[in-house]
C-alpha positions as CSV (number, residue, x, y, z in Angstrom):
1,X,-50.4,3.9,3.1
2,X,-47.5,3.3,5.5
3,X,-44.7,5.4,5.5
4,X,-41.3,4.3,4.2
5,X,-39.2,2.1,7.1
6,X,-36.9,5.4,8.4
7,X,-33.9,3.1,9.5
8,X,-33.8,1.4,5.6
9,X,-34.5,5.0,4.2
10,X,-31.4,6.1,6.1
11,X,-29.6,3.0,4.8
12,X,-29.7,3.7,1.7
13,X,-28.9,7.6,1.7
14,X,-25.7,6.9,2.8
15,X,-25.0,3.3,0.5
16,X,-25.9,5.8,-2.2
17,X,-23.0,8.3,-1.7
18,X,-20.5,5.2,-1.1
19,X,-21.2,3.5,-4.0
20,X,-20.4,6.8,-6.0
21,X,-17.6,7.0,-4.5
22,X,-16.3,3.5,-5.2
23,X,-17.5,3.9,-9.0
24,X,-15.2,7.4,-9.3
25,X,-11.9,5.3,-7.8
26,X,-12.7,2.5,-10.2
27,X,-12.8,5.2,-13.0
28,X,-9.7,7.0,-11.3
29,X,-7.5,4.0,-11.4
30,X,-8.8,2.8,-14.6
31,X,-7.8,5.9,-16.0
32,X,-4.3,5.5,-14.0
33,X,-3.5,2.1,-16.0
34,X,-3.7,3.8,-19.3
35,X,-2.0,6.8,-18.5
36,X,0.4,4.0,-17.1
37,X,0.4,2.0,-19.9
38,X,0.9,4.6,-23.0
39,X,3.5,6.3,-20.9
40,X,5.5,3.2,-20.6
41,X,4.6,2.4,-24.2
42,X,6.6,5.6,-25.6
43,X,9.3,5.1,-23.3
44,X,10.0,1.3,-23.1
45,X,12.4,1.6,-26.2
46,X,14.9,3.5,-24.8
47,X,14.5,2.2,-21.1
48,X,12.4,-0.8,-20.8
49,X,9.5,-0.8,-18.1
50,X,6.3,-2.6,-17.5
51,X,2.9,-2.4,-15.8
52,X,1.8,-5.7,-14.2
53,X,-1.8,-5.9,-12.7
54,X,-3.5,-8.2,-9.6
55,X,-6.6,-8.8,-8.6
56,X,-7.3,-10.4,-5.2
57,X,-9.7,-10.4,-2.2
58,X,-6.2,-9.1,-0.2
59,X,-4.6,-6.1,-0.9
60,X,-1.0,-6.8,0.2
61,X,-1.4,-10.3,-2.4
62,X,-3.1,-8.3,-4.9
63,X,0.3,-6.2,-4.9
64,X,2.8,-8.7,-4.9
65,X,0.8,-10.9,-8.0
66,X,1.0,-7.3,-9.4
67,X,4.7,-6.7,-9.1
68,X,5.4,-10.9,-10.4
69,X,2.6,-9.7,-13.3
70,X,5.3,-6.4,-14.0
71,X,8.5,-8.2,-13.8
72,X,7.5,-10.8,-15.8
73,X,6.4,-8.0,-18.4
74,X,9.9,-6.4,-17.4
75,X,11.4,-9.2,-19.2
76,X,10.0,-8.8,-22.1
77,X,10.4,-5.5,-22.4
78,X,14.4,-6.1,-21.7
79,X,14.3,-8.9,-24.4
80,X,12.6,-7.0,-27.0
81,X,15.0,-3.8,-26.5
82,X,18.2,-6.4,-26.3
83,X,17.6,-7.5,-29.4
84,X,16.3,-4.5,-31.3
85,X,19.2,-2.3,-30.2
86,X,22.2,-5.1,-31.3
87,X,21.1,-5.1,-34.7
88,X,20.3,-1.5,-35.0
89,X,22.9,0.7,-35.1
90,X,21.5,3.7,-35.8
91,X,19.4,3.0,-32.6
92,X,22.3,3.4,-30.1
93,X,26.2,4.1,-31.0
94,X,27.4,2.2,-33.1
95,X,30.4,0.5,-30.9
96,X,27.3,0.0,-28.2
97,X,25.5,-2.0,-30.3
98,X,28.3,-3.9,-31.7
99,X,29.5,-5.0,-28.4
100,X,25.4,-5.4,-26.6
101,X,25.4,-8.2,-29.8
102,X,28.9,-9.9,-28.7
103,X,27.2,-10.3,-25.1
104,X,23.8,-11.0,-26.3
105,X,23.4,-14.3,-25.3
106,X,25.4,-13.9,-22.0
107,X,22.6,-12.2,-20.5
108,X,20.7,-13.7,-18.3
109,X,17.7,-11.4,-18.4
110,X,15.2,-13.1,-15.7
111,X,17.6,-12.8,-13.4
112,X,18.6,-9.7,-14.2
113,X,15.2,-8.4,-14.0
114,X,14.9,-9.5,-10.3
115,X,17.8,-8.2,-9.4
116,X,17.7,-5.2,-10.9
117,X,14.3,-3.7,-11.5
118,X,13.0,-1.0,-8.9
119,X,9.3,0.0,-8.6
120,X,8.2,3.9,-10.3
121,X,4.5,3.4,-8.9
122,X,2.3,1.7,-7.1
123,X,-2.0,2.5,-7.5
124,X,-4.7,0.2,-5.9
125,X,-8.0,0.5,-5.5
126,X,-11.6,-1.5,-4.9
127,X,-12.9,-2.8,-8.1
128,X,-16.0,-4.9,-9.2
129,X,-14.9,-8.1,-11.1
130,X,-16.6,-7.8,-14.3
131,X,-17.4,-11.4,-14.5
132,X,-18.5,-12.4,-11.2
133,X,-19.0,-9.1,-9.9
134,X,-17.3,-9.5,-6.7
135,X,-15.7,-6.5,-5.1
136,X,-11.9,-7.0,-5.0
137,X,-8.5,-4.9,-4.1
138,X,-6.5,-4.4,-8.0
139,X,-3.3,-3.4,-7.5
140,X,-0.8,-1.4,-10.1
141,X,2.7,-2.1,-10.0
142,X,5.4,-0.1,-12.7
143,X,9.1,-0.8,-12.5
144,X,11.7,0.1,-14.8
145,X,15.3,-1.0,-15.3
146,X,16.7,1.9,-14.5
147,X,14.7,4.4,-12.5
148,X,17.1,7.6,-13.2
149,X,17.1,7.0,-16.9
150,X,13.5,6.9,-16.9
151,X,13.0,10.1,-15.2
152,X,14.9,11.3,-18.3
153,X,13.1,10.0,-20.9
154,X,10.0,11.4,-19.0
155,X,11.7,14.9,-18.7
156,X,12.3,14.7,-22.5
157,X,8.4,13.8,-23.3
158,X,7.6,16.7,-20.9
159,X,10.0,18.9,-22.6
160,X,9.3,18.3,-26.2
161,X,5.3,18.6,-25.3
162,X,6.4,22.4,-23.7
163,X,8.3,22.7,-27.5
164,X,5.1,21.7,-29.0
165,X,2.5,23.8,-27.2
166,X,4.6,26.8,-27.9
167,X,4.7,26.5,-31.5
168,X,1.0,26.1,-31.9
169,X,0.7,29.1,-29.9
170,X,2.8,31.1,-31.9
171,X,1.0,30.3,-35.3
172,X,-1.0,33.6,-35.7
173,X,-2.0,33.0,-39.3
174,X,-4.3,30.4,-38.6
175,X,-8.4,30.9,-38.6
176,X,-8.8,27.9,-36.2
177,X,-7.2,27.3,-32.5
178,X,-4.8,24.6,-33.2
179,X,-5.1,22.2,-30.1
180,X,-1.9,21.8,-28.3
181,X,-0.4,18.2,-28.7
182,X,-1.1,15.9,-25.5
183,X,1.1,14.1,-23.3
184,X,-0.2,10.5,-24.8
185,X,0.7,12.8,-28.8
186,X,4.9,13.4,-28.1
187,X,7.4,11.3,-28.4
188,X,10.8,10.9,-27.4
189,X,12.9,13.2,-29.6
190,X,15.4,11.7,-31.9
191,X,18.6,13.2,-29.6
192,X,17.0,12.2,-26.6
193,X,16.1,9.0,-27.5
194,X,19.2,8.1,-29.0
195,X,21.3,9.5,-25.9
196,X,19.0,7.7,-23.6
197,X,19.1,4.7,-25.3
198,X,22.4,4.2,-25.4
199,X,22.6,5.0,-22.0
200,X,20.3,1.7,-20.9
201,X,22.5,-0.3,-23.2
202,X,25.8,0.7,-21.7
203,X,24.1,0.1,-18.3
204,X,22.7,-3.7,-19.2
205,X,26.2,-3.8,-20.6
206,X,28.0,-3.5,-17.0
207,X,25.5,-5.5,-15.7
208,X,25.8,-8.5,-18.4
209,X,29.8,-8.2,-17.1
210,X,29.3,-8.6,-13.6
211,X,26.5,-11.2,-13.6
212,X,29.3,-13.1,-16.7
213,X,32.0,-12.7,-13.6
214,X,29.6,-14.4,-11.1
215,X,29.6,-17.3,-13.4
């Protein structure tokens, strides 16, 4: 029997190692998106954001379909937040919301999105497409209306998981560890949310102004 071709033996020792490596940043970035996505989930309605997603053979196109993919998504998120806060007024102050619903339909929110926006995070990686299985670059993009108020609303997540974790710790008359609530598990606290809130409105306010002045 002839021994095994050394050159192809050493081929494949290191393809092997590679191709791990490729399958743990696929699982890595996969795992970023969702992380991505529930954060911006719990925080969209007091400061809208999106995640946008592209998929090409190039990485710089594969980020810029990414970032078109997220502002579209943007709007959306400004649209549904617009409308949900004018005729709410126990979601924001109450003189916010009665003016956001004079100005409603003065806001041009596609522009306003391009304008506007700024990018929180950008995450690529190599990826397999699952229908052809060709390897291409997918690119993350996350932008937010208002970058500052978003760090808030994540420092009041962070802050009311802390709040959480303590208490369970502190409950000493239980037979069974309770399990600390996770990131994905807290919300934005009532105050929090309100104040924060309000604060996005009053800021697409001063920008509805401006752009109604450019008219």
């Amino acid at each position: 029997m002839k021994s095994p071709n050394l050159t192809a033996l050493i081929a494949i020792l290191l393809i092997l190692p590679l191709t791990a490596l490729a399958q743990n940043a696929e699982k890595e970035l996969f795992a970023k998106q969702q992380a991505m996505l529930n954060e911006c989930n719990k925080i969209a309605k007091a400061v809208p954001c999106a995640i946008g997603v592209g998929d090409e053979d190039d990485l710089t196109t594969a980020q810029r379909k990414a970032k078109r993919d997220a502002i579209y998504e943007l709007a959306q998120s400004i649209r549904a937040f617009v409308i949900f806060a004018a005729t709410d007024s126990s979601f924001i102050k109450n003189t916010t919301s009665q003016e956001l619903s004079q100005v409603i339909g003065k806001i041009r929110i596609d522009e306003l999105v391009l304008v506007n926006s700024a990018n929180t995070r950008i995450e690529y990686a190599v990826i397999t497409n699952e229908i052809n299985g060709k390897r291409v670059y997918r690119a993350l993009a996350q932008i937010v209306i208002d970058r500052q108020l978003y760090a808030e609303a994540q420092e009041a997540i962070a802050k009311a998981q802390k709040e959480v974790a303590f208490a369970a710790q502190n409950i000493s008359n239980q037979k069974q560890i309770i399990k600390p609530a996770s990131s994905a598990e807290v919300e934005i606290p009532k105050t929090d949310y309100k104040r924060i809130a309000t604060k996005t409105a009053n800021s697409l306010l001063d920008i509805a102004k401006i752009m109604e002045k450019g008219l």
